[in-house]
MARKOL-873691 format. One record per atom (N, C-alpha, C): residue in one letter; x, y, z. Coordinates in steps of 0.02 Angstrom, whole numbers, plus 50000, padded with zeros to 5 digits. Each point is the difference from the previous one (the first is absolute). Example, Ala and Ser with C-alpha at 12.3 -4.5 7.8 and 13.67 -1.06 7.14 Angstrom:
2
A506604971650390 A499555005950000 A500455006050000 S499825005349964 S500425005950003 S499615005550037 
//
This chain:
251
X554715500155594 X499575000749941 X499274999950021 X499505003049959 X499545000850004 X499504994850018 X500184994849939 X499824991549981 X500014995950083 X500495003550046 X499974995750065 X499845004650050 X499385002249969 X499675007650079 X499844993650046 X499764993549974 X499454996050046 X500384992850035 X500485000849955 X500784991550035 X499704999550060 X499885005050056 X500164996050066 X499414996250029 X499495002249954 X499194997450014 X499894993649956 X500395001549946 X500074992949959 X500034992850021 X500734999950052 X500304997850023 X499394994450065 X499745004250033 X499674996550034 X499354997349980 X499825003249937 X499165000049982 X500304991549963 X500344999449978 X500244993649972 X499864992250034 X499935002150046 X499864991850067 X499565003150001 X499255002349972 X499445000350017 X499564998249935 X499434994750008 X499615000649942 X499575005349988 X500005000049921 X499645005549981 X499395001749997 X499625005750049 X499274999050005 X499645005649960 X499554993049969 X499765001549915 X499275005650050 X499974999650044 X499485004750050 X500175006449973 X500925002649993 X500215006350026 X499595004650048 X499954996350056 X499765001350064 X500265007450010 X500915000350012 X500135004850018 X500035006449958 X500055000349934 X499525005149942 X499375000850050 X499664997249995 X499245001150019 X499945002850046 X500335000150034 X499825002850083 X500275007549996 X500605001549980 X499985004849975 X499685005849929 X499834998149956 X499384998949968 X499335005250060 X499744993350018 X499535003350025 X500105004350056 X500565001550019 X500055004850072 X500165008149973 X500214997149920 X500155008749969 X499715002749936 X499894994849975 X499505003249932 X499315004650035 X499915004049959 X499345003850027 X499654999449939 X499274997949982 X499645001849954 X499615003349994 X500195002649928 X499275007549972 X499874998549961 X499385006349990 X499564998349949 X499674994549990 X499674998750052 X499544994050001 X500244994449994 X500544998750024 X500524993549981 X500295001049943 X499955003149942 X500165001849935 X500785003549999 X500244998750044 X500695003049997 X500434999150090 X500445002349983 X500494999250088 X500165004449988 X500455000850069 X500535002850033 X500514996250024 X500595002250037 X500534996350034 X500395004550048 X499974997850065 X500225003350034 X500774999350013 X500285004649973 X500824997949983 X500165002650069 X499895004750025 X500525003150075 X499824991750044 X499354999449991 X499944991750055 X500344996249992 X499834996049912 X500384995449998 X500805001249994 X500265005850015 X500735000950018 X500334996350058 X499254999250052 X500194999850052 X500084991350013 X499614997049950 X499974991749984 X500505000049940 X500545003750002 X500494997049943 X500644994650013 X499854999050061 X500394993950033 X499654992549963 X499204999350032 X499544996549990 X500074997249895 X499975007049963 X499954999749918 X500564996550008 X500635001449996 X500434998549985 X500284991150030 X499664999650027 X500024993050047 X499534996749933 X499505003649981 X499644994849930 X500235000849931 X500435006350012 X500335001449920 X500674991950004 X500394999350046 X500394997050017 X499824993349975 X499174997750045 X499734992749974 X499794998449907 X499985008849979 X499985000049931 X500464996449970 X500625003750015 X500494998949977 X500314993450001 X499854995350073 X500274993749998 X499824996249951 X499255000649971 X499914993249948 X500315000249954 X500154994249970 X500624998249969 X499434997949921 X500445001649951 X499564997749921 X499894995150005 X500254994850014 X499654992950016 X499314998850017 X500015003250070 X499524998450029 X499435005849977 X500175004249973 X499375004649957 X499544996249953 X500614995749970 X499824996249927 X499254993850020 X500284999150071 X499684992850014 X499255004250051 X499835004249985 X499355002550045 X499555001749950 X499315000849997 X499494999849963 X500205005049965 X499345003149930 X500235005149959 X499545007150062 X499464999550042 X499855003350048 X500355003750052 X500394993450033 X500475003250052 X500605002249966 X500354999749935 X500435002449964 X499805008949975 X499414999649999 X499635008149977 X499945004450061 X499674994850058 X499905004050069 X500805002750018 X500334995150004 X500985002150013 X500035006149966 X500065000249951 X500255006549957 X499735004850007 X499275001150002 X499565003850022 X500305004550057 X499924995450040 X500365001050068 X500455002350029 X500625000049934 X500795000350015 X499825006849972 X499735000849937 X500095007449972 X499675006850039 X499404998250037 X499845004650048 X500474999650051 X500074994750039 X500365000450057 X500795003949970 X500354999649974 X500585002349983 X499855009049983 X499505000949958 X499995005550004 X499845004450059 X499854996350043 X499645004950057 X500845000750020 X500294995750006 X500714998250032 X500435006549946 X500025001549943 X500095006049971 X499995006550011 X499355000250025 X499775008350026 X500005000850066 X500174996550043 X500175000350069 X500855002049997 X500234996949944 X500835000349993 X500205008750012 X499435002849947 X500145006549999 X499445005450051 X499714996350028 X499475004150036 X499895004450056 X499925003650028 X499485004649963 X500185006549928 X500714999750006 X500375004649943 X499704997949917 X499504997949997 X499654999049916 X499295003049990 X499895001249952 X499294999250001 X499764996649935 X500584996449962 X499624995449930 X500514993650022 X499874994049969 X500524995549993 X500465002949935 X499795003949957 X500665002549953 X500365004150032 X499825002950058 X500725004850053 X500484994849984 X500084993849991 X500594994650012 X500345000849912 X499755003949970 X500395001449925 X499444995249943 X500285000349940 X499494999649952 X500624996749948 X500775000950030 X500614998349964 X500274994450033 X500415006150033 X500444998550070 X499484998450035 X500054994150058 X499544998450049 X499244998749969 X500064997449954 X499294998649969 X499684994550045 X499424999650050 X499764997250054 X499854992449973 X499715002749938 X499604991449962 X500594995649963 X500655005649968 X500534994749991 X500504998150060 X500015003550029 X500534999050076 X500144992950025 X500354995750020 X500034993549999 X500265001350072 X499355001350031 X500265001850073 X499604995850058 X500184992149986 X499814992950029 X500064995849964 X500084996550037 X500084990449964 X499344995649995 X499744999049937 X499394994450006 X500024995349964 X499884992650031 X500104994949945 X501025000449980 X500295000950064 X500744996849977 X500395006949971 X499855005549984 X500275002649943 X499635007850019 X500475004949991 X499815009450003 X499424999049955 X499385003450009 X499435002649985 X499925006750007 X499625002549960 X499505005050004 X499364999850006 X499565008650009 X499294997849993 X499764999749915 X500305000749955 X500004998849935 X499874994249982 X500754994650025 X500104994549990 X499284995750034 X499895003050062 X499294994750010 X499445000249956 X499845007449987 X499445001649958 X500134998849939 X500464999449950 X500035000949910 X500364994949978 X500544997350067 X500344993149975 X499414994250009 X499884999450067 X499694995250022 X499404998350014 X499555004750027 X499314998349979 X499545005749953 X500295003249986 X499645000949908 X500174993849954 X500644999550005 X500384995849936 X499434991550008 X500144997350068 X499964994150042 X499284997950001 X499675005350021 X499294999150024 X499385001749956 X500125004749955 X499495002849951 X499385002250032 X499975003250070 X499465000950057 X499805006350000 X499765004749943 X500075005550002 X499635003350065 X499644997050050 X499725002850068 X500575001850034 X500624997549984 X500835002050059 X499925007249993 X499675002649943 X500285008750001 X499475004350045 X499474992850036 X499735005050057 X500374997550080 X500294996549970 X500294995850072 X500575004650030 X500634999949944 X500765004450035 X499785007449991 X500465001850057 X499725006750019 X500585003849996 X500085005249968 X500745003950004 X500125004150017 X499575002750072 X499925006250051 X499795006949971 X499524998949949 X499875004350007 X499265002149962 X499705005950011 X499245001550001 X499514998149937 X500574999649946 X499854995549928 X499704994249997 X500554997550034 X500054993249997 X499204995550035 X500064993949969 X499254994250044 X500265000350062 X499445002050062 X500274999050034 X500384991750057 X500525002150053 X500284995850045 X499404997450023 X499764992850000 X499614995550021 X500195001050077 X499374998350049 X500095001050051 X500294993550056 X499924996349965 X500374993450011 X500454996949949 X500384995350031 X500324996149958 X499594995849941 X500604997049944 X499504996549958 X500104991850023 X499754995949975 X500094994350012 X499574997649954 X500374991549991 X499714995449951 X499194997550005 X499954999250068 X499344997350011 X499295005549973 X500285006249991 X499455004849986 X500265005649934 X500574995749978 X500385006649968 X499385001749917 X499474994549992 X499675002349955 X499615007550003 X499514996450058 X499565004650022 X500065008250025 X500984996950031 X500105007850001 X500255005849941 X500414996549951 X500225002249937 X499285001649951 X499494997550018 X499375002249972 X499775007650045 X500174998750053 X499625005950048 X500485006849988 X500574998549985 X500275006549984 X499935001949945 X500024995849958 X499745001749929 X499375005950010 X499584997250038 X499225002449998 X499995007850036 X500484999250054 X500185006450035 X500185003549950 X500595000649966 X500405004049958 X499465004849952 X499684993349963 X499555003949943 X499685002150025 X499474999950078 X499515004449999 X499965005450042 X500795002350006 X500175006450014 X500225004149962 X499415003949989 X499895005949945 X500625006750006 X500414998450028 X500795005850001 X500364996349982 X499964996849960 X500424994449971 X499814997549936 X499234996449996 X499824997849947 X499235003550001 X499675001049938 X499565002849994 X499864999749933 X499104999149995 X499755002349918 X499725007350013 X499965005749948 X499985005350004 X499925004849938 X499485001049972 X499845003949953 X500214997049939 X499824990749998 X499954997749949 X500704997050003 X500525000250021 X500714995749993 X500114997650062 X500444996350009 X500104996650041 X500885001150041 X499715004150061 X500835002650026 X500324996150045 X500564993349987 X500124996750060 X500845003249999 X500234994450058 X500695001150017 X500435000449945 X500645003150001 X500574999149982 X500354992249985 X499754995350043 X500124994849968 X499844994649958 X499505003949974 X499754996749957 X500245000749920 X500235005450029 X500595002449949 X500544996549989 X500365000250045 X500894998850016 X499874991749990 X499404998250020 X499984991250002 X499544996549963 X499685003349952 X499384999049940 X500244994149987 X500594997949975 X499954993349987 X499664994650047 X499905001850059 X499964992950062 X499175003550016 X499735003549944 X499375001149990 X499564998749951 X500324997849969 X499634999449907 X499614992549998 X499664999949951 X499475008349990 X499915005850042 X500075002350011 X499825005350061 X499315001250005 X499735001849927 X499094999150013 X499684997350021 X500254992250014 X499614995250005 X500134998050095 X500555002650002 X500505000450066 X499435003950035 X500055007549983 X499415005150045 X499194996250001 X499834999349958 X499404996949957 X499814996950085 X500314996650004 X500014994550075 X499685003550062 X500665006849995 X499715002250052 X499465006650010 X499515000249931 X499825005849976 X499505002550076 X499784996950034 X499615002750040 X500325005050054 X500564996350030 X500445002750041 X500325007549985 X499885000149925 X500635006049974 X499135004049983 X499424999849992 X499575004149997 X499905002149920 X500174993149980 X500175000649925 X499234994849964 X499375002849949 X499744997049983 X500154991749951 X499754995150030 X500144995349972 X500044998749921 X500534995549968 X499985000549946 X500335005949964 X500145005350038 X500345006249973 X500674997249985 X500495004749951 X500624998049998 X500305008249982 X500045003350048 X500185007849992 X500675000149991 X500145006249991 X500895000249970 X500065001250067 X500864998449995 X500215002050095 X500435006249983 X500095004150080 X500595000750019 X500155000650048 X500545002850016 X500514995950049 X500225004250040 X499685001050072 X500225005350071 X500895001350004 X499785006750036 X500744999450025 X499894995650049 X500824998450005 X500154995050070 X500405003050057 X499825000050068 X499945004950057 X500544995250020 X500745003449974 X500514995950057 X500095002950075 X499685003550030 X500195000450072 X499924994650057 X500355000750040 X500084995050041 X499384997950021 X499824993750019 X499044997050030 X500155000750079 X500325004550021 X500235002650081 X499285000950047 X499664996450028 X499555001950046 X500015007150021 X500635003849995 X499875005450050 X500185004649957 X500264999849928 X500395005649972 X499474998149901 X499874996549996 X499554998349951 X499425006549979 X499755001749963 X499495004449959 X499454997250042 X499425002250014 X499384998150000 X499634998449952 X499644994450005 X499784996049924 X499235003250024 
//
């Protein structure tokens, strides 16, 4: 079954404590993300990190060992950084499954093989998805609406893959910094002949935005939006192709 791609990494990551660092995220992290657009976005070098899929999977594995218990008993920080963490890291572990033969994460179906319902790993005791991290557990859990610049779902739409891991000790400052990235990249979000054009998810997730006026309002400088304005929105297409370092659009 699908649910046990990771058993044999499980198994040993279990006699190891869990490091709230995610050192080994990070290192990979920074050896393959590429950033553009002025830091305002990534890349990911999937043919590389193919070649460190021994390494992922050695940290998907330490994912997998923590047990709900011991989730329950760690701060509400290192509980956000984890998930954070698990939902990128797993997805990268997704598109390597099928790689180089894709060029969207919906190649994996939209029915059959639906990528975000797929319960294809164990987290916290029990089959997961990337759904279940994002809409069960920290939308539901956390009320943090910055997570929707944090998880990354491979592709050119999407906020981009942080170039490091997250962690508790900084997870404010960085959930602020992507925030700040996101909006003030104008192929994405933008004011423009009087309205105000941001992402697609502001759509799909308006609730974990509302007010929304008062939400943008915040970041009116960044989005090139006069202060105090409250323009009507709408809402970009969203660019599912893969965020492939080498096969990606030019931004």
């Amino acid at each position: 079954m699908r649910v046990l791609l990771l058993l044999s990494f499980v198994c040993a990551a279990h006699a190891q404590p869990f490091d709230h660092a995610h050192q080994a995220w990070d290192a990979l992290l920074k050896k393959h993300v590429v950033l553009i657009d002025g830091g305002k976005a990534s890349q990911l070098g999937y043919a590389a990190m193919a070649q460190d899929r021994a390494a992922l999977r050695t940290y998907l594995g330490a994912l997998s060992a923590v047990t709900e218990a011991q989730f329950n008993g760690w701060s509400r920080p290192q509980q956000i950084a984890f998930l954070i963490n698990a939902y990128n890291a797993f997805t990268v572990e997704k598109i390597l499954s099928r790689f180089p033969n894709l060029d969207s994460i919906w190649d994996f179906g939209k029915i059959f093989g639906n990528p975000f319902k797929d319960e294809f790993f164990t987290l916290l005791g029990r089959g997961s998805s990337l759904d279940r991290i994002e809409h069960e557990t920290l939308r539901k859990n956390y009320r943090e609406p910055r997570v929707h610049y944090a998880v990354n779902c491979a592709s050119i739409g999407c906020p981009m893959l942080r170039e490091e891991s997250y962690v508790a000790e900084r997870l404010e400052a960085q959930l602020e910094e992507q925030a700040r990235r996101f909006l003030s990249d104008r192929s994405r979000n933008r004011y423009r002949d009087g309205r105000l054009e941001v992402s697609k998810i502001f759509d799909w997730f308006k609730e974990d935005f509302e007010p929304r006026a008062h939400y943008f309002s915040r970041y009116a400088s960044l989005l090139g939006m006069p202060q105090g304005a409250a323009p009507p929105l709408a809402f970009l297409d969203y660019d599912w192709s893969l965020n492939d370092s080498r096969s990606s659009s030019p931004r």
